[in-house]
C-alpha positions as CSV (number, residue, x, y, z in Angstrom):
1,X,63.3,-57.3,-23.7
2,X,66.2,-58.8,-24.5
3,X,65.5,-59.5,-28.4
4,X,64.7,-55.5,-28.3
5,X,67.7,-54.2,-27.2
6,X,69.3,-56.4,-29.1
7,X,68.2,-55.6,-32.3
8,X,68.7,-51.5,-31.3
9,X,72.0,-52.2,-30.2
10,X,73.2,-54.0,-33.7
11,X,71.4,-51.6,-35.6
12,X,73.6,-48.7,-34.2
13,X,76.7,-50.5,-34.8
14,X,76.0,-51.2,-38.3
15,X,75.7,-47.3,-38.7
16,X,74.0,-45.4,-41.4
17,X,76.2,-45.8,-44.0
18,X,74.6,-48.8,-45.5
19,X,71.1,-49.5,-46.9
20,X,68.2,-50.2,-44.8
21,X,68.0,-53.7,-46.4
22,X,71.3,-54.8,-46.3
23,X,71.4,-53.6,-42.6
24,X,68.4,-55.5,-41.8
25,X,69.2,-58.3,-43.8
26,X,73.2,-58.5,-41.7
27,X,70.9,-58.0,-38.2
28,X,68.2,-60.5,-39.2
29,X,71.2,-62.7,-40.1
30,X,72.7,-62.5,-36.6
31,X,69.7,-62.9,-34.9
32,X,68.9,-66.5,-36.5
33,X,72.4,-67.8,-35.9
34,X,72.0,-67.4,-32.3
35,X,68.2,-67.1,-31.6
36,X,68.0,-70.5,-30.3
37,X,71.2,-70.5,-28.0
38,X,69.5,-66.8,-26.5
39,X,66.4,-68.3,-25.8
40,X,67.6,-71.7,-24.1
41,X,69.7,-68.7,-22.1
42,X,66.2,-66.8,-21.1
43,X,65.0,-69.9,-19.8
44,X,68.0,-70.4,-17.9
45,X,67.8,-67.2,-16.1
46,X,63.7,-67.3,-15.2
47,X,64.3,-70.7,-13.6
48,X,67.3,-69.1,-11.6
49,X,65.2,-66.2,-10.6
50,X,61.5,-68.4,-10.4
51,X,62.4,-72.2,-9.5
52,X,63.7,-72.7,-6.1
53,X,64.0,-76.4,-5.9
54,X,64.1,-77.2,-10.0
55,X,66.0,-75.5,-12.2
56,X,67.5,-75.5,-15.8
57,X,71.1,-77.0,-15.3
58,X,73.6,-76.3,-18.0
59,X,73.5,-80.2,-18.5
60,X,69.5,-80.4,-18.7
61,X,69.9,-76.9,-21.3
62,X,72.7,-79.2,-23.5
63,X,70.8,-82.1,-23.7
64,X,67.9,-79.8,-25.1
65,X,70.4,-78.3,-27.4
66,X,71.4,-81.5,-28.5
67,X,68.5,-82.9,-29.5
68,X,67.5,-80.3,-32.2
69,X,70.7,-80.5,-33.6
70,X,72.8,-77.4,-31.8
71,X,76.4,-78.3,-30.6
72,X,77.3,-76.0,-28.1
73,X,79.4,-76.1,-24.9
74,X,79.3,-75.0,-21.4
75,X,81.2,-72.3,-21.8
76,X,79.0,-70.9,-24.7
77,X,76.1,-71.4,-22.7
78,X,77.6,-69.5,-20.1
79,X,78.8,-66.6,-22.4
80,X,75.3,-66.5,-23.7
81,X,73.7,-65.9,-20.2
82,X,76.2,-63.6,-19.3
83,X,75.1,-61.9,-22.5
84,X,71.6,-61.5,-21.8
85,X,72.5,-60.8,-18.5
86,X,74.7,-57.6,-20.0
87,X,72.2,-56.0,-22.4
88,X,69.4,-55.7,-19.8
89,X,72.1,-54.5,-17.8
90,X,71.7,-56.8,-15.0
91,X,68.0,-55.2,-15.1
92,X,66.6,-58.9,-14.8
93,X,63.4,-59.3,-12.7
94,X,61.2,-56.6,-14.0
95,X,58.0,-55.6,-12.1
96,X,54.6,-56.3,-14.3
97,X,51.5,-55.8,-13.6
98,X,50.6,-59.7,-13.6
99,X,53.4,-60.0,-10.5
100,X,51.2,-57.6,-8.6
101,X,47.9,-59.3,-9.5
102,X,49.8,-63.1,-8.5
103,X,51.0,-61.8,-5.6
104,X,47.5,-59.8,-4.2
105,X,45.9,-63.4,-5.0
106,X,48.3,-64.7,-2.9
107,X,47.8,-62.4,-0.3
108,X,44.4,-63.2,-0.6
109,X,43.8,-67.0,-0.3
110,X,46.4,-66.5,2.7
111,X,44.1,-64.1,4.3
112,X,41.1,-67.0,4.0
113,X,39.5,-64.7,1.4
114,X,37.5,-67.9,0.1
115,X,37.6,-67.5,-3.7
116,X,38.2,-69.8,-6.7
117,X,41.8,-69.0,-7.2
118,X,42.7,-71.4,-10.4
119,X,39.8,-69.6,-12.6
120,X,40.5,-66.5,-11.4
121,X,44.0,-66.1,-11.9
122,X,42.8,-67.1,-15.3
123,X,40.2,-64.5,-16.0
124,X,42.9,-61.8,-14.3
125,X,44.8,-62.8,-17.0
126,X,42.6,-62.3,-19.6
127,X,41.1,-59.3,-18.4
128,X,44.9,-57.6,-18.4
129,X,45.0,-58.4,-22.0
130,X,41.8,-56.3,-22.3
131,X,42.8,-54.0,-20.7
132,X,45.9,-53.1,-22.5
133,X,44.2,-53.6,-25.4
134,X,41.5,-50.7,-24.8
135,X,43.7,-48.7,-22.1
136,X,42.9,-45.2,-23.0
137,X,39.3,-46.0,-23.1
138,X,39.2,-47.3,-19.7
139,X,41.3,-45.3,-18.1
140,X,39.7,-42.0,-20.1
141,X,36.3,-43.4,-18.1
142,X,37.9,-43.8,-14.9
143,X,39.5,-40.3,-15.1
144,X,35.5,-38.9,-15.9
145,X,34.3,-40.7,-13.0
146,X,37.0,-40.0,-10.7
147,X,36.5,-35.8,-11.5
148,X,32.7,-36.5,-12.6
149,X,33.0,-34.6,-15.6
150,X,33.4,-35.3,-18.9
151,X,35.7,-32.7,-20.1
152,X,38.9,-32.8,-18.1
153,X,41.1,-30.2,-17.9
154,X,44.8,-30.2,-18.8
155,X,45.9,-30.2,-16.2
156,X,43.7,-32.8,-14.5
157,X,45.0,-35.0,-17.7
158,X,48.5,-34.4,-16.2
159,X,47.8,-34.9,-12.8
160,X,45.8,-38.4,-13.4
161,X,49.1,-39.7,-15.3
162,X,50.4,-41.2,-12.2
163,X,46.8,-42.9,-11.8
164,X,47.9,-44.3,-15.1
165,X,51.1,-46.0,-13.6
166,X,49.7,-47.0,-10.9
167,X,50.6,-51.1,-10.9
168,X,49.3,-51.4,-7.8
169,X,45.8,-49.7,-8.7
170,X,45.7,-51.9,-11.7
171,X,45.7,-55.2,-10.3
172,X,43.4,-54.4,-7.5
173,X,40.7,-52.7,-10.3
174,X,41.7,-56.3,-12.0
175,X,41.1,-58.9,-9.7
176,X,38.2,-56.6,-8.2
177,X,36.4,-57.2,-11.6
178,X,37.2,-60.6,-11.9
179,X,35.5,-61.4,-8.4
180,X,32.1,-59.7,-10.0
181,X,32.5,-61.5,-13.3
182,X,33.0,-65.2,-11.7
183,X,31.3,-65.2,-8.0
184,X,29.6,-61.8,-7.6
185,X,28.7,-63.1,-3.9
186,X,32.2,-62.8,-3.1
187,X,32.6,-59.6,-4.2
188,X,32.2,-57.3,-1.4
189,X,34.6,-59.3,0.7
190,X,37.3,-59.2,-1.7
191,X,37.1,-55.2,-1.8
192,X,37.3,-55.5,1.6
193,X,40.4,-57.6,1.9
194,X,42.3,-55.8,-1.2
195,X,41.4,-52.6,1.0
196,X,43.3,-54.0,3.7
197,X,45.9,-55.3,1.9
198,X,46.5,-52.1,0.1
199,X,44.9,-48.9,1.5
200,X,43.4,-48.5,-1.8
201,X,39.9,-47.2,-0.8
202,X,36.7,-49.6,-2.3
203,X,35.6,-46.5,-3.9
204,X,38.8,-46.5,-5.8
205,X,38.1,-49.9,-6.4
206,X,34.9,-50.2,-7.5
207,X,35.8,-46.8,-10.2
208,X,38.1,-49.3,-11.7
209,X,36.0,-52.1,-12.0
210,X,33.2,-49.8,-13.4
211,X,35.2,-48.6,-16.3
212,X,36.4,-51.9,-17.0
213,X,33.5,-53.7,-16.9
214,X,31.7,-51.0,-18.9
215,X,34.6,-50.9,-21.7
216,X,33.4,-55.0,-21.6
217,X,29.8,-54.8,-21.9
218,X,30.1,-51.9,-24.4
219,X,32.5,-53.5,-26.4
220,X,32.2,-55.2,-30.1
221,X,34.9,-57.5,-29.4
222,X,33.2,-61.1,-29.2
């Protein structure tokens, strides 16, 4: 997110007075003289915001530095963070839908939901790649099934937008699916706990993991 703004940000200061190459060419410029000082800087901050008991020191981040040949001090290491920190706006720890699917498996296997949590998280991964890979097919066949028609309405369209946002939804329909995919006798329990955990009703549920796993079985993608 950084990188993006980034980019957008130098690319409006250099104005439109100059060519589109020799624009790109000054931003591209910037960018490499400082890529690897932002990205020790990114790390920095997710161990701040992730590690509790381990983090990135300014001393471990140096060292790093060091030993690929970048001299830098603590003060530029600070400046950089605070730089980051500035184009995001302080806008750091950004909700994903892979927090809400960690955290529901957590839930979970704190609930006693008995399920095979390393393979799991790992399927739940996978199957949020798919998922945003093919997201208007799936979510086109869950808003058919939800109305059971096949020609929806405008405004039904604009109404099932917020179904579309739905984070929540999303990583319920996900780790639903990846239950059914890896221990199918698990599967009903796991609706039932998410249920509980949520509100989200198993029929909800289970129209998520049907459009999903239809979008799987009917796909060409090996």
């Amino acid at each position: 997110r950084f990188m993006i703004k980034q980019v957008e940000q130098m690319c409006d200061d250099r104005g439109s007075t100059q060519g589109q190459r020799s624009s790109w060419s000054f931003v591209r410029d910037q960018i490499t003289n400082t890529f690897v000082l932002r990205l020790v800087s990114c790390v920095q901050l997710a161990s701040k915001l992730s590690l509790h008991y381990s983090r990135v020191t300014s001393d471990t981040a140096l060292t790093f530095l060091q030993s690929i040949k970048h001299s830098y001090t603590k003060q530029e290491l600070l400046e950089s963070e605070l730089a980051v920190l500035n184009t995001l706006q302080f806008h750091v720890n950004v909700s994903t839908p892979l927090a809400y699917v960690e955290l529901l498996l957590e839930v979970l296997g704190y609930n006693g939901c008995l399920l095979p949590a390393k393979p799991l998280h790992q399927v739940c991964v996978q199957l949020l790649d798919f998922c945003y890979l093919t997201r208007e097919t799936i979510y086109d066949t869950l808003l058919k099934v939800a109305i059971e028609n096949s020609t929806p309405s405008k405004l039904q369209i604009a109404k099932f937008l917020t179904v579309k946002e739905d984070f929540m939804l999303l990583a319920v329909g996900i780790i639903s699916t990846g239950v059914f995919i890896l221990s199918p006798g698990h599967w009903e329990q796991a609706v039932e706990h998410l249920n509980c955990i949520t509100g989200i009703t198993p029929q909800s549920i289970l129209e998520f993991s049907y459009a999903v796993v239809r979008r799987i079985v009917g796909s060409t993608t090996p």
